[in-house]
C-alpha positions in Angstrom: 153.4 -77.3 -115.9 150.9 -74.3 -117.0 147.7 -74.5 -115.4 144.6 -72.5 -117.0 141.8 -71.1 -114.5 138.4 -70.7 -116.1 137.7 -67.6 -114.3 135.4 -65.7 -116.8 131.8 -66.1 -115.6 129.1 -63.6 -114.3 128.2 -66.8 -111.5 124.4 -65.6 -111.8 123.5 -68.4 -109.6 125.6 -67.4 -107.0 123.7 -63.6 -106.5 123.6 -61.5 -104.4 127.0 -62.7 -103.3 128.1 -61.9 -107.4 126.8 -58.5 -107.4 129.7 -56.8 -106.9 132.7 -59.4 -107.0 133.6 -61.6 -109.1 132.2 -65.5 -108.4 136.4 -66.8 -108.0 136.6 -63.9 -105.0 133.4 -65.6 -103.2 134.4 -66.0 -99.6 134.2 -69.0 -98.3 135.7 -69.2 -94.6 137.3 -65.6 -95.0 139.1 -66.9 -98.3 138.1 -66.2 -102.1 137.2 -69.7 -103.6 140.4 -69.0 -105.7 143.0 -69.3 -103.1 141.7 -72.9 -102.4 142.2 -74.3 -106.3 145.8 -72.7 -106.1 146.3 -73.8 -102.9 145.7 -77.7 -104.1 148.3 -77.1 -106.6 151.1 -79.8 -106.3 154.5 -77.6 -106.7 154.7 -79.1 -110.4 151.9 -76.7 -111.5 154.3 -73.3 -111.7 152.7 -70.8 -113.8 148.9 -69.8 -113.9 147.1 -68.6 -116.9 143.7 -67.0 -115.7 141.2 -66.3 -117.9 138.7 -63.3 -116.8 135.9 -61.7 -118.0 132.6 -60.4 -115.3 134.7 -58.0 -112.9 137.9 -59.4 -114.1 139.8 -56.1 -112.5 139.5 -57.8 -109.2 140.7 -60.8 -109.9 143.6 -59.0 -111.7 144.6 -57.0 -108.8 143.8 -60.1 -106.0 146.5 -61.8 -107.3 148.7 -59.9 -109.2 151.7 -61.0 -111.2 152.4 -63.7 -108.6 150.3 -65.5 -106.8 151.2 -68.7 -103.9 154.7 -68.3 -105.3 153.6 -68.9 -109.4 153.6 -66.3 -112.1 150.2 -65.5 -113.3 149.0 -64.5 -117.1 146.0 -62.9 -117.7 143.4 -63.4 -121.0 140.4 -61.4 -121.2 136.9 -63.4 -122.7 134.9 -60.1 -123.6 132.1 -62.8 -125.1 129.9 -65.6 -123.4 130.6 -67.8 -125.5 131.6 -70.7 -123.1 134.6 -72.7 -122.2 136.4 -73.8 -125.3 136.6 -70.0 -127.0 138.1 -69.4 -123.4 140.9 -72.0 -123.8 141.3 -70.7 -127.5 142.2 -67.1 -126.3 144.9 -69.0 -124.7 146.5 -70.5 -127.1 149.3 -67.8 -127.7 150.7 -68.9 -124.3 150.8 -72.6 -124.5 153.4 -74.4 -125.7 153.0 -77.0 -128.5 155.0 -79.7 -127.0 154.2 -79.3 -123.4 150.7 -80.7 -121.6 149.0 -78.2 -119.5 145.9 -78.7 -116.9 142.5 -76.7 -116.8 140.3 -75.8 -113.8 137.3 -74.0 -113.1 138.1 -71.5 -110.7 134.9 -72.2 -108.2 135.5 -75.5 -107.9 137.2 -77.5 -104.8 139.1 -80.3 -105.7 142.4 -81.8 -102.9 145.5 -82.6 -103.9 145.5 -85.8 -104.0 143.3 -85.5 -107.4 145.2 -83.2 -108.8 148.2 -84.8 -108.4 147.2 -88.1 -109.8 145.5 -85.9 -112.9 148.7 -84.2 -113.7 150.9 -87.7 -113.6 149.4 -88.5 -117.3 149.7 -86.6 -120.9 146.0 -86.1 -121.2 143.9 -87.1 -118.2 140.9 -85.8 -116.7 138.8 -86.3 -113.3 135.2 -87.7 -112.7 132.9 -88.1 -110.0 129.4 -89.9 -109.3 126.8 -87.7 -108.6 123.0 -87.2 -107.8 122.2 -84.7 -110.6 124.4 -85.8 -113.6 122.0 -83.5 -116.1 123.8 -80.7 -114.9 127.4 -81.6 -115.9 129.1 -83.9 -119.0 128.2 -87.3 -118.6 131.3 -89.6 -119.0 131.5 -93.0 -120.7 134.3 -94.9 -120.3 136.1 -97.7 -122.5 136.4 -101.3 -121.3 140.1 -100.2 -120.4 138.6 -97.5 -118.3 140.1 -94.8 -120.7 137.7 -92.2 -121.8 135.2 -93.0 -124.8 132.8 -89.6 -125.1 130.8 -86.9 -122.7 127.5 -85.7 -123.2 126.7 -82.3 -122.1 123.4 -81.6 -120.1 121.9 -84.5 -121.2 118.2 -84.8 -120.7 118.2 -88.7 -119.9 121.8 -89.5 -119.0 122.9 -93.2 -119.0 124.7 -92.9 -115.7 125.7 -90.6 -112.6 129.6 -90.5 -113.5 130.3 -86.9 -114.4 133.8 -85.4 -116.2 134.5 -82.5 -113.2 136.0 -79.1 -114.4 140.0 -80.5 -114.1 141.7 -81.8 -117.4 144.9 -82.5 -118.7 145.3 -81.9 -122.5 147.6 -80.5 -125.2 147.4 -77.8 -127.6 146.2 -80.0 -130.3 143.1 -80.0 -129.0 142.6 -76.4 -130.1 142.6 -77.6 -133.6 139.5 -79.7 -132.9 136.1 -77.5 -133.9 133.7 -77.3 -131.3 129.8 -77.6 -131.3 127.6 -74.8 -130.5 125.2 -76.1 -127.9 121.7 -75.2 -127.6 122.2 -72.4 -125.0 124.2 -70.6 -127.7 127.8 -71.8 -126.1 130.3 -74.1 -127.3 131.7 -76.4 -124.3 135.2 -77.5 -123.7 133.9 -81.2 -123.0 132.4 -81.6 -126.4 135.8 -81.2 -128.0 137.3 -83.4 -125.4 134.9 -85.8 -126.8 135.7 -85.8 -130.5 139.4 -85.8 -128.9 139.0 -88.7 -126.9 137.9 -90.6 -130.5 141.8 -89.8 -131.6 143.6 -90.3 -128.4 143.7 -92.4 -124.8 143.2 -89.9 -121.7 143.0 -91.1 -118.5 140.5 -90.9 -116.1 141.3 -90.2 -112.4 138.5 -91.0 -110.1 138.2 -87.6 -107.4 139.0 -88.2 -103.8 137.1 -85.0 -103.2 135.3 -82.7 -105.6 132.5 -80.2 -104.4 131.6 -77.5 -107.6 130.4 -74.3 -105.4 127.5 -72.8 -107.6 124.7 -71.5 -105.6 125.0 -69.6 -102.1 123.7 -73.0 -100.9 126.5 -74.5 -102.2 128.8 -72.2 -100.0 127.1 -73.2 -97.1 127.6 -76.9 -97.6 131.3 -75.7 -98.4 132.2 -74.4 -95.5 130.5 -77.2 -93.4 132.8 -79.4 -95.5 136.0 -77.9 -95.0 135.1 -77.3 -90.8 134.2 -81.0 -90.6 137.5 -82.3 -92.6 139.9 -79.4 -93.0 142.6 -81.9 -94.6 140.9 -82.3 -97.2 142.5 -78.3 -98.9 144.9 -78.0 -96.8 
């Protein structure tokens, strides 16, 4: 299976630390924030597609053609124009019959999740969480399947949030986004006119921990001190 890292943003929340590298390269414990998302990788997940964009030269040369032991593509998103144009500019190197998982590449996530996401055609993680205006709300079917996400949403109807992990298929890419108000068009909005036409899954995270702001880091690395299993 292909996995495609999200990889392309300036991580403006995260300065100073973003001044001069690139948010995925972030130390955290003497490693980049992207060697922890690979290293979760069950061995099904062989080849990378990583797409850059702020100070994408580093990422480029950090992992090079091959990194942990799978062969990396690169895309370049020149634009901010959010998450779904980035999975667009990928569609050259997905194939139309395969499924093919998406991450954020400053996000921590264990194996476990992953490798209960990646056991369905079109799947997806969420998580219950004390801010859900900041993320895609998730509502679910009665069969627990998903129904729709709302992005941001001023007043949302519950605390269970769609992470930055998916499984999907290349049809997707036929689906036409919305721009949201900030100017972007959002991967989860077309998951959500998707999810109208087809059953994904929804995996429940055993751990999940987005790293945004340098306060973030900190709780981070307090995490992965007190339970080191957990991305290992």
């Amino acid at each position: 299976m292909k996995a495609v890292i999200l990889a392309a943003g300036e991580g403006v929340r995260m300065r100073p630390l973003t001044l001069t590298r690139p948010k995925p390269l972030v130390l955290l414990d003497e490693k980049p924030l992207l060697h922890y998302l690979v290293s979760s990788f069950p061995k099904e997940i062989s080849e990378l597609i990583i797409v850059t964009g702020y100070l994408g030269n580093q990422i480029r040369d950090y992992c090079g053609d091959s990194f942990l032991g799978r062969r990396v593509t690169y895309v370049e998103q020149r634009e901010k124009t959010g998450t779904f144009d980035a999975l667009k500019l990928c569609e050259p190197y997905l194939n139309d019959k395969e499924p093919f998982a998406v991450f954020y590449a400053d996000d921590l996530i264990d194996r476990d999740t992953i490798t209960r996401l990646i056991a369905y055609p079109l799947s997806l993680v969420v998580a219950e969480v004390p801010d859900p205006w900041r993320f895609g709300v998730a509502t679910l079917r009665d069969d627990g399947k998903l129904k729709s996400i709302e992005e941001k949403p001023e007043n949302p109807n519950s605390n269970l949030i769609v992470t930055c992990a998916y499984v999907l298929s290349k049809e997707i890419l036929t689906y036409s986004p919305v721009r949201h108000p900030n100017g972007e068009y959002y991967l989860s909005s077309v998951i959500s006119e998707f999810a109208k036409d087809h059953d994904i899954d929804v995996v429940h995270s055993s751990f999940w921990f987005p790293v945004g702001t340098p306060g973030d880091l900190a709780r981070a690395e307090e995490i992965i001190k007190e339970r080191p299993e957990l991305l290992s």
